[in-house]
C-alpha positions in Angstrom: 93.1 -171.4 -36.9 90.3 -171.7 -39.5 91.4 -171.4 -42.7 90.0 -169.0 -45.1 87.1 -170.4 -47.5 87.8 -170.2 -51.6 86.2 -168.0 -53.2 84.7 -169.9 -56.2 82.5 -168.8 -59.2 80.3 -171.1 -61.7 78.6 -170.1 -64.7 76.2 -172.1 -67.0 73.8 -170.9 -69.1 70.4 -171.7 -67.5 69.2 -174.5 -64.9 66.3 -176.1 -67.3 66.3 -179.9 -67.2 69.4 -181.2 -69.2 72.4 -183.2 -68.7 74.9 -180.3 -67.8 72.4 -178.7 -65.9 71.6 -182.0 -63.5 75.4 -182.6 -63.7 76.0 -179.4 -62.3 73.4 -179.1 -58.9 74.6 -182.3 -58.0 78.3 -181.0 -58.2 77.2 -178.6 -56.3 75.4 -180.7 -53.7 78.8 -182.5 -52.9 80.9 -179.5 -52.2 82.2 -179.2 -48.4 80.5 -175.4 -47.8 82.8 -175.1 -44.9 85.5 -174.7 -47.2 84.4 -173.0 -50.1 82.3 -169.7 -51.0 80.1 -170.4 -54.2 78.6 -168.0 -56.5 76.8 -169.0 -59.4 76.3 -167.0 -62.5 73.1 -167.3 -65.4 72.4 -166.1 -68.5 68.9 -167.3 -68.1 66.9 -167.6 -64.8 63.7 -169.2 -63.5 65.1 -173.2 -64.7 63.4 -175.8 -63.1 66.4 -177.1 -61.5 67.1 -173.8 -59.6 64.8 -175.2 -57.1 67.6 -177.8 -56.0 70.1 -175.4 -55.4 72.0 -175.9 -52.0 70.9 -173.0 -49.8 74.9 -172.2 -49.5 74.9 -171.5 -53.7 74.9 -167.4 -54.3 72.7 -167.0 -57.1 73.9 -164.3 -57.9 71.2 -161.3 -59.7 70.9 -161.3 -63.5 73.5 -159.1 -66.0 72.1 -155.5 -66.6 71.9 -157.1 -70.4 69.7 -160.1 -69.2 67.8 -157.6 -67.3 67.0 -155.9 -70.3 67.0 -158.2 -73.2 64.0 -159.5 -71.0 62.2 -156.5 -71.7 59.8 -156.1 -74.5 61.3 -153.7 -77.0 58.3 -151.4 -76.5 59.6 -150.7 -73.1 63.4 -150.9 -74.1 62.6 -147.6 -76.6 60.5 -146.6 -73.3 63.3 -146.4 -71.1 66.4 -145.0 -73.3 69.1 -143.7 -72.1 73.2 -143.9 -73.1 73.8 -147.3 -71.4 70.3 -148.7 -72.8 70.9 -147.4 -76.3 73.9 -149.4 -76.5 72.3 -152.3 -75.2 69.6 -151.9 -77.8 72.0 -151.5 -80.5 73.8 -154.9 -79.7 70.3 -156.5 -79.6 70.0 -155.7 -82.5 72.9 -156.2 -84.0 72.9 -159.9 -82.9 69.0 -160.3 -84.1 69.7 -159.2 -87.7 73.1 -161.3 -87.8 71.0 -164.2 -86.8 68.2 -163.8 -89.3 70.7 -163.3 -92.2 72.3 -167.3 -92.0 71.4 -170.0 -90.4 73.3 -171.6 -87.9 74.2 -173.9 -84.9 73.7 -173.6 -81.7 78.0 -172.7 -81.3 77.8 -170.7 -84.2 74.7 -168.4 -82.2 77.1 -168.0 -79.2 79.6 -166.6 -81.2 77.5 -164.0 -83.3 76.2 -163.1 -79.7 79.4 -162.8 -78.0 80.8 -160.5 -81.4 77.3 -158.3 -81.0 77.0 -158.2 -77.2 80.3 -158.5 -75.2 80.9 -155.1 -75.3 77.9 -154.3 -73.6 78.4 -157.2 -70.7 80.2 -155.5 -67.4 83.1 -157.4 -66.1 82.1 -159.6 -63.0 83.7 -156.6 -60.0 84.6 -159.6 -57.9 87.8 -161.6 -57.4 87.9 -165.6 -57.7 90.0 -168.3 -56.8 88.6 -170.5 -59.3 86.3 -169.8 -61.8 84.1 -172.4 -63.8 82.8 -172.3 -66.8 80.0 -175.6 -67.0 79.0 -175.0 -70.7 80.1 -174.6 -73.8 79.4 -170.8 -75.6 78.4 -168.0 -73.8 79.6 -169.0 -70.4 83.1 -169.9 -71.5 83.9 -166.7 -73.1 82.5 -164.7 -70.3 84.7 -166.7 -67.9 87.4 -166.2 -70.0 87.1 -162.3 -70.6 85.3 -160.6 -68.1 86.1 -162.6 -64.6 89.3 -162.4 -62.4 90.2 -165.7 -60.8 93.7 -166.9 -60.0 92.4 -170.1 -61.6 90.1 -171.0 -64.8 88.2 -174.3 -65.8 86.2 -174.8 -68.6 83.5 -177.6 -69.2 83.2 -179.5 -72.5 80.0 -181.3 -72.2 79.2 -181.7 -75.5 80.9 -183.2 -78.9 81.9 -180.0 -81.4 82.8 -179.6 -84.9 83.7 -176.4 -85.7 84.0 -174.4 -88.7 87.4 -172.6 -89.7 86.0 -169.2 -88.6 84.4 -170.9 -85.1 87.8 -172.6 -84.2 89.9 -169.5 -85.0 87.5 -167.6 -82.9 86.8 -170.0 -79.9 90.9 -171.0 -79.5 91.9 -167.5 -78.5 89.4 -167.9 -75.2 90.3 -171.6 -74.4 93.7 -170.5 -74.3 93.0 -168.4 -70.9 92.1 -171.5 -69.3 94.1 -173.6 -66.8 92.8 -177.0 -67.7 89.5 -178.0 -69.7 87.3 -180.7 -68.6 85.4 -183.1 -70.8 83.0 -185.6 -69.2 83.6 -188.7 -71.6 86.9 -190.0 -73.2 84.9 -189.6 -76.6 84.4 -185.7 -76.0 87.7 -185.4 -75.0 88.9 -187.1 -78.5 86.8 -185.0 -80.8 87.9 -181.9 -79.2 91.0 -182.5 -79.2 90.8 -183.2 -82.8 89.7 -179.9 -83.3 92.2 -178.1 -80.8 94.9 -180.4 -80.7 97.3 -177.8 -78.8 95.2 -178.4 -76.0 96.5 -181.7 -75.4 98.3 -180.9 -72.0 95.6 -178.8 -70.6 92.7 -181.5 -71.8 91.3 -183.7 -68.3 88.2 -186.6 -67.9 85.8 -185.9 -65.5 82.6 -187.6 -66.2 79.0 -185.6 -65.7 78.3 -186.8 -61.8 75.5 -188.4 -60.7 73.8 -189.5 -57.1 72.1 -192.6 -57.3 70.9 -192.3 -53.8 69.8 -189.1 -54.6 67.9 -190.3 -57.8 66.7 -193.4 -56.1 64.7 -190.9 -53.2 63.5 -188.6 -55.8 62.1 -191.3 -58.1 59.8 -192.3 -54.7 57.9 -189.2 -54.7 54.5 -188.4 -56.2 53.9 -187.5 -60.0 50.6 -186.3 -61.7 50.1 -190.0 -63.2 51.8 -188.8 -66.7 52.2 -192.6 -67.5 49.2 -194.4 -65.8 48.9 -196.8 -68.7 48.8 -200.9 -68.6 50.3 -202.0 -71.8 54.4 -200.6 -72.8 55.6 -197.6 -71.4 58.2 -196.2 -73.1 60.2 -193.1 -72.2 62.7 -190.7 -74.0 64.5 -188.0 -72.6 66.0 -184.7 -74.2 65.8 -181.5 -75.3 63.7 -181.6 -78.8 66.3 -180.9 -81.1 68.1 -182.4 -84.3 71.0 -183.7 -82.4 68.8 -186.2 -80.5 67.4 -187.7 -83.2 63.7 -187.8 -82.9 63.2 -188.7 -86.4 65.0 -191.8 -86.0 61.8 -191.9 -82.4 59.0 -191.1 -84.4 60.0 -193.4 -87.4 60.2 -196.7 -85.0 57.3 -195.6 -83.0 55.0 -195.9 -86.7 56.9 -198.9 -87.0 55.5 -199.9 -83.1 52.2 -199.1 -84.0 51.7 -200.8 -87.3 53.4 -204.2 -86.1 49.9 -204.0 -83.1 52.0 -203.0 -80.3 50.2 -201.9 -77.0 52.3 -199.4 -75.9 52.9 -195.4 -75.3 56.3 -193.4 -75.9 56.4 -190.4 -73.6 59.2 -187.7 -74.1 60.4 -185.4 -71.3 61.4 -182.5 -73.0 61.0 -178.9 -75.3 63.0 -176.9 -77.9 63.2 -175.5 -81.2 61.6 -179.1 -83.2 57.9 -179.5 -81.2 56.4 -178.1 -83.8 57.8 -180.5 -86.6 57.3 -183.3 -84.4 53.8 -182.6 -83.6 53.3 -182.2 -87.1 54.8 -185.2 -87.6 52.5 -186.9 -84.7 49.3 -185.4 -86.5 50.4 -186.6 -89.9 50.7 -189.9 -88.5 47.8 -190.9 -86.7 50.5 -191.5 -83.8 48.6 -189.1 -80.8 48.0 -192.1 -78.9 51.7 -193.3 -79.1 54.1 -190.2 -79.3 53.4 -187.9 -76.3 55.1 -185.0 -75.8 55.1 -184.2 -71.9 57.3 -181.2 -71.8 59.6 -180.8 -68.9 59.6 -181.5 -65.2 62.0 -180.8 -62.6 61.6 -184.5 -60.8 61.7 -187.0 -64.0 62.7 -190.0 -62.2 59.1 -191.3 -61.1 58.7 -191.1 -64.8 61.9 -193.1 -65.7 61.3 -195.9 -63.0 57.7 -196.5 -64.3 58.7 -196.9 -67.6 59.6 -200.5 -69.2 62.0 -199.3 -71.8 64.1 -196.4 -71.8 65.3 -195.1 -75.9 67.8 -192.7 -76.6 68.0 -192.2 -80.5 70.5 -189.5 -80.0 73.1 -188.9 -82.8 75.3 -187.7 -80.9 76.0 -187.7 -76.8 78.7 -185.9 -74.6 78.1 -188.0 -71.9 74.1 -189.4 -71.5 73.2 -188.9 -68.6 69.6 -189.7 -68.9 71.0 -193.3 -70.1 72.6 -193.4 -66.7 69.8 -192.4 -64.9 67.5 -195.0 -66.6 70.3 -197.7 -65.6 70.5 -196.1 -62.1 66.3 -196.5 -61.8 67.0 -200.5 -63.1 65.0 -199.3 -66.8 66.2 -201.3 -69.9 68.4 -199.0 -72.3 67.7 -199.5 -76.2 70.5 -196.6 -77.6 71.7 -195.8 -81.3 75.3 -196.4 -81.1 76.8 -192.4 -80.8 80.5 -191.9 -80.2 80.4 -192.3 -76.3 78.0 -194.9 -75.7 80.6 -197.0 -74.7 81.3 -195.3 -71.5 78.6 -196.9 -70.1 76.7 -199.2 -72.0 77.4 -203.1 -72.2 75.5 -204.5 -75.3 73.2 -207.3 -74.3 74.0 -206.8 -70.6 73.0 -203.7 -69.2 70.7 -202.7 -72.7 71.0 -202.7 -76.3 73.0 -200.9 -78.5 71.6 -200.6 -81.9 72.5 -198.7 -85.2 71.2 -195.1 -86.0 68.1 -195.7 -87.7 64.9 -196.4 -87.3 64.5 -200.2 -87.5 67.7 -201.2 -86.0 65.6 -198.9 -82.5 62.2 -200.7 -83.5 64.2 -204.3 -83.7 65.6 -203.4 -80.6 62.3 -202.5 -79.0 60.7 -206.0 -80.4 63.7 -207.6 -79.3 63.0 -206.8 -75.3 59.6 -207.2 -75.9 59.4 -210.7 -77.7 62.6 -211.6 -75.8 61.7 -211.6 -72.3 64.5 -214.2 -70.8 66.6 -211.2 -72.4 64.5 -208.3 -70.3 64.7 -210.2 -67.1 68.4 -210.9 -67.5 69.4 -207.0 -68.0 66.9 -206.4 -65.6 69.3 -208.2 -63.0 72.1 -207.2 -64.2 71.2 -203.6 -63.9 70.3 -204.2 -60.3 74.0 -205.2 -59.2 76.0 -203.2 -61.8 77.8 -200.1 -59.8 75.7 -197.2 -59.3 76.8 -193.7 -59.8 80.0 -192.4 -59.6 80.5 -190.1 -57.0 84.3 -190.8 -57.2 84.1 -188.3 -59.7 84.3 -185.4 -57.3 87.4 -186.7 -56.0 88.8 -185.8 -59.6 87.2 -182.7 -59.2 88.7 -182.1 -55.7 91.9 -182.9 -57.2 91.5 -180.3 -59.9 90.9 -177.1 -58.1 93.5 -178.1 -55.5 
């Protein structure tokens, strides 16, 4: 007799190019279709990574609020009627909160959970498990407006909340069975926020496919980095928390010292303005070069000498293990979980949080090159991947 699939549902904000984003679609590569039943659930659609979506995955359609905060206002006054009007009011509600105080990214999903949630129809379907894979939005619609006989909630990233953020975000991780961080480190500093949660707390690191990454990384690019001197790459979204001043600093530093190199950065968000500034202000358009995003990066990361992360803080850093996957060098700042995978001097270097402890770091693989060659080989018989991690996750929903 054939047993019955589970029914399970996943929600995440968006499939752009991040960490949680690629941690997710390989999950979801893994999974044994002939057993389970997967929808998945956005708050923001047409991500580059939707593209590498099993063909098993429901997508299922945008909320009637995504549908319409899409909209132009023009045409929401256009099309008015009793549901849309409440929609429009909760719009903006949460716009005119947002513009009174500024505040972080956490902070945002609460002010647009208090504004919005009561605009947001409950999922009609029934779950055996349901997943929350981010922080925010997706956690508290997991937690209040799906029925599943079981709940999990992702911690991906390292949080410090307020007074009024904890109060408000404990009441919603309390309707969870377990909640999952993906480093030891995240797991600490959440738990130092919500230590009640110490029996429901679990490890399962972000997963990652190095077979998959390896066959990916073969294909073609549009020559991004078809340069003969360094090639330097950096990977993340272009925001404070990943410490592109601390980038832009060494990379002046670079240039000034006669380095012949580039430093290319995957990736977009709320700073490319100030960094571009930054780049005009500094002569450095030769040497800083924003390339936006792409859905296949690792053609990029295996062409590139050095990899840099100057992040200030990590959940996880996965793009450092995707660099160490592709054989790349690793100069990282030393944030709270870099540990997890980095071995100073063997498989990179792990510097301070500043700009000339990255630049000596740099200068030290450069100048150093018995150094290179011997992280170089190291990199090429340390393990690779760790798709044990789905075992965990196997062992999780049961």
């Amino acid at each position: 007799m054939v047993s019955e699939k589970k029914k399970m549902l996943f929600v995440i904000d968006s499939l752009d190019c991040a960490g949680a984003e690629k941690s997710l679609v390989t999950l979801l590569s893994l999974l044994d279709y002939q057993k389970f039943q997967v929808d998945l659930l956005l708050f923001g659609y047409g991500g580059m990574l939707e593209t590498f979506l099993p063909k098993e995955v429901n997508l299922l359609p945008p909320l009637s609020y995504t549908k319409f905060s899409e909209k132009k206002l023009s045409a929401q006054l256009y099309q008015l009627n009793k549901i849309s009007l409440r929609m429009l009011k909760a719009r903006l509600k949460y716009t005119f909160r947002l513009r009174l105080k500024k505040r972080t990214n956490l902070q945002k999903a609460r002010v647009y959970w208090e504004s919005i949630s009561s605009v947001i129809d409950n999922n009609p379907n029934s779950y055996d498990i349901a997943i929350s894979y981010a922080q925010g939005v997706p956690t508290f619609y997991v937690a209040e407006k799906v029925k599943a006989r079981k709940k999990f909630t992702w911690v991906n990233a390292v949080i410090k909340l307020n007074i009024k953020d904890k109060s408000y975000q404990k009441n919603f991780y309390e309707t969870f069975n377990n909640i999952i961080a993906v480093s030891d480190t995240t797991k600490k500093v959440f738990l130092d926020t919500f230590p009640e949660f110490q029996t429901k707390m679990k490890v399962i690191y972000d997963i990652n496919d190095q077979k998959f990454i390896s066959r990916m990384s073969n294909l073609k690019y549009n020559n991004y980095i078809e340069f003969d001197g360094l090639k330097i790459l950096t990977i993340g979204r272009l925001a404070s928390q990943k410490g592109y001043d601390i980038a832009l600093e060494a990379c002046k530093k670079l240039k000034e010292a006669g380095v012949n190199f580039k430093w290319y950065v995957l990736g977009k968000g709320p700073l490319e303005e100030e960094i571009n500034k930054y780049i005009q202000q500094k002569d450095l358009n030769n040497y800083f070069i924003l390339l936006g995003t792409t859905a296949n990066p690792y053609p990029i990361i295996k062409d590139s000498n050095i990899y840099v992360q100057t992040s200030r803080f990590e959940g996880f850093g996965l793009a450092i293990a995707e660099a160490r996957m592709l054989n790349v060098p690793v100069v990282t700042t030393r944030f709270d979980a870099v540990y997890n995978q980095m071995v100073h001097k063997k498989n990179g270097l792990v510097v301070d949080m500043n700009s000339n402890a990255v630049f000596d770091g740099i200068m030290k693989l450069i100048e150093d090159v018995s150094l290179k060659e011997e992280i170089i080989e190291y990199l090429k018989t340390e393990p690779k991947g760790n798709l044990d991690e789905i075992d965990k996750f196997h062992n999780l929903i049961g």
